[in-house]
LUMVEX-112380 format. One record per atom (N, C-alpha, C): y, x, z. Coordinates in steps of 0.1 Angstrom, whole numbers, plus 2048, in hexadecimal, padded with zeros to 3 digits. Last residue first. Layout:
! LUMVEX-112380
YXZ;...
This chain:
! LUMVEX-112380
8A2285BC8;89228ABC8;891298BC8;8BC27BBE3;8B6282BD2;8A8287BD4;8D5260BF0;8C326CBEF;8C126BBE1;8F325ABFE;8E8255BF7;8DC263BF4;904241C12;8FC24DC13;8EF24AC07;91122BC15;917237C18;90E243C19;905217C0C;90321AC19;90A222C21;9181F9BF9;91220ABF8;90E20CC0D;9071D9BEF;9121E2BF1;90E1F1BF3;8FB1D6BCC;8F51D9BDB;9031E3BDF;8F41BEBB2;9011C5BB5;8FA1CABC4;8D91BAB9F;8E81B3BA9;8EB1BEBAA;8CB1AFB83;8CD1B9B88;8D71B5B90;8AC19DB7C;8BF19DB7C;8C01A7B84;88F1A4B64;89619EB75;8AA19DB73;87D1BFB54;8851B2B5D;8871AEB68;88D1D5B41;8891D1B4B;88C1C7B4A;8771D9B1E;8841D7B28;8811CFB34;86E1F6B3A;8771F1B2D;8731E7B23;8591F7B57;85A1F8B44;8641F0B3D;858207B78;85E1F6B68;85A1FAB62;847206B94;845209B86;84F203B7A;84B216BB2;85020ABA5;85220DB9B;83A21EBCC;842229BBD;83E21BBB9;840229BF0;83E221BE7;842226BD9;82D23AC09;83523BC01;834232BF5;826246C2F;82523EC1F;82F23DC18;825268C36;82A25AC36;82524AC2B;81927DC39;813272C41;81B268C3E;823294C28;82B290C35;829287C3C;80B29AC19;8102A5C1F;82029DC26;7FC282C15;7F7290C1F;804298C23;80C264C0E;80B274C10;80427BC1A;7FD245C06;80324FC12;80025DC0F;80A22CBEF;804234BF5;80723FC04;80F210BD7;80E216BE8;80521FBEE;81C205BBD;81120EBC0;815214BCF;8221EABA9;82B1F2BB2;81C1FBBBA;82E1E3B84;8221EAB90;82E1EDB9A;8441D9B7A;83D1D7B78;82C1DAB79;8611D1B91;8561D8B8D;8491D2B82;87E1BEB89;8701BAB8D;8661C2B8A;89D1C0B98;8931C0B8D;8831C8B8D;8A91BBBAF;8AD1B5BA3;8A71B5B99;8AF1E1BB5;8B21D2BB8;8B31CCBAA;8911F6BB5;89D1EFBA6;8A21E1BAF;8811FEBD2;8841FBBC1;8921F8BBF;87C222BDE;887216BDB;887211BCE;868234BD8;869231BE6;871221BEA;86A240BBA;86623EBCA;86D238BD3;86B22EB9C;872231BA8;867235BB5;863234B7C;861232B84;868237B91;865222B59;86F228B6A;864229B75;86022AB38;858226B44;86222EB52;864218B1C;865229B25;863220B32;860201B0D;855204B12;858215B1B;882202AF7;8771FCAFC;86A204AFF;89B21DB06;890217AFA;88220EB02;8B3211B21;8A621AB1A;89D215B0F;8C21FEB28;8C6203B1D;8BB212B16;8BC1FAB41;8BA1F0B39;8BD1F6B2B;8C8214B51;8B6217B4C;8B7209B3F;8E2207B51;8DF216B47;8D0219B44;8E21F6B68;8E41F1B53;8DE1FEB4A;8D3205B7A;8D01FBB73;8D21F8B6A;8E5214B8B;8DF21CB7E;8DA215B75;8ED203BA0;8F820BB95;8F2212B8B;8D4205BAC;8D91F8BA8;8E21FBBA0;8CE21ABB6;8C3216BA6;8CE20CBA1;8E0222BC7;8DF228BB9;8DB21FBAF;8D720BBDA;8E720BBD4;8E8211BC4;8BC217BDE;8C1208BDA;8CE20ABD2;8BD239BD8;8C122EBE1;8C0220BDA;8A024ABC6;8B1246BCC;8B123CBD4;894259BB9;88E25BBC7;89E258BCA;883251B96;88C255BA1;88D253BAF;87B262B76;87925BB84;88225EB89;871252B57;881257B60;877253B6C;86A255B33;868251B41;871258B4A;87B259B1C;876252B1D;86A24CB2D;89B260B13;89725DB22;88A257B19;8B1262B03;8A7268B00;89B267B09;8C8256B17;8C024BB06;8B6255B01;8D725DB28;8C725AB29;8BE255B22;8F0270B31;8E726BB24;8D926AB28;8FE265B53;8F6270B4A;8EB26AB3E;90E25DB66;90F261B59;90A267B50;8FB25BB7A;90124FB76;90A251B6A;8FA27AB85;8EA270B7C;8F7260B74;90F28FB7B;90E281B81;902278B7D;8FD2B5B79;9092A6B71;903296B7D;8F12CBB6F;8FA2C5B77;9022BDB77;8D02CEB5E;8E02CBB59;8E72C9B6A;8B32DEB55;8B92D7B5D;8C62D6B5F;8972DCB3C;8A22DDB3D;8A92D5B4E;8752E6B37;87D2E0B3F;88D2E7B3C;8642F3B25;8652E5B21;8732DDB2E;86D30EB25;86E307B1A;86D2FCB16;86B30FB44;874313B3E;87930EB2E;854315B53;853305B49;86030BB48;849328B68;84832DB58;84B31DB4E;85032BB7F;842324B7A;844321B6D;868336B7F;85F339B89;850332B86;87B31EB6E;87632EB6D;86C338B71;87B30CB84;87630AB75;873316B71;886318B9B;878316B9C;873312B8C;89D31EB91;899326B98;888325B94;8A62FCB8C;8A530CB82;89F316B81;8A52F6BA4;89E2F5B9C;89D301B8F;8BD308BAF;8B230BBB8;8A3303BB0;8D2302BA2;8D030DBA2;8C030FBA5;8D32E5BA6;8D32E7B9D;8CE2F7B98;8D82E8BC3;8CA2E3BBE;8C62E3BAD;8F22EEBC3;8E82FBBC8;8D72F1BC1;8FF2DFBB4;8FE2E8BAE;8F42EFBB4;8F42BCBB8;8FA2C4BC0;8F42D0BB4;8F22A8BA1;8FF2A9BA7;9022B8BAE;8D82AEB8A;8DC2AFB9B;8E82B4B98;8BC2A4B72;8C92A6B71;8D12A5B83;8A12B4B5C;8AA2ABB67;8B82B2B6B;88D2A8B47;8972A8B44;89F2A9B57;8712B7B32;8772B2B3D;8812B4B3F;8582AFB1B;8612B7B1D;86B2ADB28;8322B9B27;83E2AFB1F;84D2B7B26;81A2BEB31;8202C8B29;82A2C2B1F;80E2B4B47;80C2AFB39;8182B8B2B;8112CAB5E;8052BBB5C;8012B8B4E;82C2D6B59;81D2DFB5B;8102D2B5A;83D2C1B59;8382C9B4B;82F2D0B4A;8392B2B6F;8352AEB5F;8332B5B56;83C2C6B7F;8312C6B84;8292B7B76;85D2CAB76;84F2D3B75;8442D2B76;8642B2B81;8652B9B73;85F2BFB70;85F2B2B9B;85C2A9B93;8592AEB86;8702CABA7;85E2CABA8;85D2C0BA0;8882C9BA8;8842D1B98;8722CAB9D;8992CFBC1;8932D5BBC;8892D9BAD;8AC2B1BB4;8A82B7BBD;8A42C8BBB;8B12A1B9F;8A32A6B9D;89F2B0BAD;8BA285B96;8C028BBA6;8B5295BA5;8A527CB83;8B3278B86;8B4279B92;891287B66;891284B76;89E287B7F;88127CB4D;89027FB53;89027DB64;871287B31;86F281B41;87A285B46;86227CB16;871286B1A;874281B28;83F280B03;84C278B0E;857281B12;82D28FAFC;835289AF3;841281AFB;81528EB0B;81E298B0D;82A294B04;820272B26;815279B1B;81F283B17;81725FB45;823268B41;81826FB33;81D246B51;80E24AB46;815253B3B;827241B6D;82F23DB60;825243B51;812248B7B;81023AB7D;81D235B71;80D260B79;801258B72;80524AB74;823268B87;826270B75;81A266B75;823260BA4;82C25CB99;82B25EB85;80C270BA5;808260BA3;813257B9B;814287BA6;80A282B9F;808277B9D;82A287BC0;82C286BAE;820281BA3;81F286BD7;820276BD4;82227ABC3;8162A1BDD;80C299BDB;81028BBD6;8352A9BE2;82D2ACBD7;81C2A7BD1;84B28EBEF;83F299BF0;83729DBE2;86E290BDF;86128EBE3;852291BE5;88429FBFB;87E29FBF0;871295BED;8A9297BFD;897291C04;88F297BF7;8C629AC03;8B92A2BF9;8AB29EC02;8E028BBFF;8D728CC0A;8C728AC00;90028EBF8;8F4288BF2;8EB292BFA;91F29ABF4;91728EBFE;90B289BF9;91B2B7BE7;91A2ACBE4;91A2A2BF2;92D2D5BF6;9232CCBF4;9222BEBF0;9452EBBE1;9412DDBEA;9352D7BE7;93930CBDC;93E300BD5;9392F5BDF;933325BE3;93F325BEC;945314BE3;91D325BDE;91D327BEE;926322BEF;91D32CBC5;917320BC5;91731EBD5;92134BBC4;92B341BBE;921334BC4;90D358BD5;91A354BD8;922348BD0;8F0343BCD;8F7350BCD;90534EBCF;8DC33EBEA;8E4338BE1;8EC343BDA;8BF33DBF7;8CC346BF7;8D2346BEC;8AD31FC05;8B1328BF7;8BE330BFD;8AD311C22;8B2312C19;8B0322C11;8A6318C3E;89F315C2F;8A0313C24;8B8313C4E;8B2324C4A;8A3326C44;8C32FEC51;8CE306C45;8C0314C44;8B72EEC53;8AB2ECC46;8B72F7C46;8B92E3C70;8AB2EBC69;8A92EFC5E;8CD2D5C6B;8C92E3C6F;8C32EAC6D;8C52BEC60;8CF2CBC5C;8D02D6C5D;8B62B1C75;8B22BCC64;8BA2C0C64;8CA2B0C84;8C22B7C8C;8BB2BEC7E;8D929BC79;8E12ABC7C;8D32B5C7C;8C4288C6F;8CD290C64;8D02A0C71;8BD280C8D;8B5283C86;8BE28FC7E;8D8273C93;8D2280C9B;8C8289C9A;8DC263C82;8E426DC81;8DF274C89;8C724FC89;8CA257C7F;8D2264C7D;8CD249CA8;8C0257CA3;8C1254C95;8E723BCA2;8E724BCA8;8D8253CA3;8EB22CC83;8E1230C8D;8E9239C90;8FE21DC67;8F522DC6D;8F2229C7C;8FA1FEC54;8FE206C61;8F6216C64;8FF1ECC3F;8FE1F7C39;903200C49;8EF1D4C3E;8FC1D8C47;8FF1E4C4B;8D71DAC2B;8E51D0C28;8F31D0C2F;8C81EDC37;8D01EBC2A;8E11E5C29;8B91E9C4F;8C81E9C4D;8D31E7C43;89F1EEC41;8A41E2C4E;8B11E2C4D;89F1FFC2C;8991F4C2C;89C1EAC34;8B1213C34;8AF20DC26;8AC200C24;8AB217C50;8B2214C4F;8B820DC3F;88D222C4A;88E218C52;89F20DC4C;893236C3C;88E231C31;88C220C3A;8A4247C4B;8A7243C41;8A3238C39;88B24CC60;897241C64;8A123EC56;87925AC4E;87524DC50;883249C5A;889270C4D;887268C3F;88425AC42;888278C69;897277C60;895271C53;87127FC6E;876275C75;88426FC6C;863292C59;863287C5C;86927CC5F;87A2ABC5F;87C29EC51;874290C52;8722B4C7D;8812A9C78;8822A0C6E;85E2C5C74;8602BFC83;86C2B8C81;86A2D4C5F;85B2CAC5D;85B2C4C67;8792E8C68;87E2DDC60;8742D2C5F;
């Protein structure tokens, strides 16, 4: 699987950036995706039957590296007193690697049931069970008014549809995005680094409530990523 995600995140994150707008797929995109796909079914978690036989989400699970979270949790000035919401949580590593850091209470929330299972899994497995909760629900409907910092590892399109809903976070909670800012509205740090553990570089946008800038409309790509 490690011989594919590379190439398959950086044509994603090509096509994000260069293509965006004419929202087009590539053949070595698609040839990238099948080829991870592959790779990743006999890596995948053993799901328990019930959760095998429920429809996959269309939502494309990138994780993000475990050396880039640290800088996400110091660059939102995560304390323990904060309620951290991590939207599309993926596997849960965000959530946990706040509560095991600063021992705050964490919040996340995935469309897809098996990742929902497979955080859970791992919340329990490193003993933060009491400060982490993880829900299955539509991040774009989901109560965020307890939110005091939020990260996220979404599409343009997403942040851009999530935008009135972070505007409506208590003054000074702190967003932070990988990889994709906020169309429309104006970081207030943007921080550039590179991973050891996938060599890539990687960007993280900082806002603080309330945001600014105007927020636009971004058509869809047809394809969107969870942290």
């Amino acid at each position: 699987m490690n011989d594919y995600l590379p190439v398959a995140v950086s044509l994603i994150r090509e096509n994000e950036f260069r293509g965006f707008w004419a929202a087009r797929w590539s053949p070595s995109l698609f040839g990238a995706l099948l080829a991870w796909s592959a790779a990743c079914l006999s890596a995948e978690p053993r799901w328990p039957a019930a959760y095998s036989r429920q429809p996959i989400p269309s939502v494309l699970f990138v994780p993000t590296p475990r050396d880039v979270i640290p800088d996400m949790l110091e660059l939102a000035r995560v304390r323990k007193d904060d309620i951290l919401y991590d939207l599309g949580c993926g596997d849960g590593r965000v959530l946990i690697e706040a509560a095991k850091r600063y021992r705050c209470r964490a919040v996340g929330v995935d469309i897809d049931p098996r990742r929902v299972w497979e955080s859970r899994q791992n919340v329990r497995r490193t003993g933060v069970s009491h400060l982490v909760h993880i829900e299955r629900g539509d991040l774009l409907e989901f109560d965020l008014r307890s939110a005091t910092v939020i990260t996220l590892y979404l599409t343009p399109r997403l942040n851009s549809r999530l935008a009135p809903r972070l505007k409506q976070l208590k003054p000074g909670s702190r967003i932070v995005s990988h990889q994709f800012p906020i169309p429309g509205v104006v970081p207030r740090k943007t921080l550039r680094l590179v991973s050891k553990e996938d060599g890539h570089r990687h960007v993280l946008f900082l806002y603080v409530t309330p945001l600014q800038g105007r927020t636009v409309s971004v058509p869809s790509t047809g394809m969107e990523t969870s942290q």
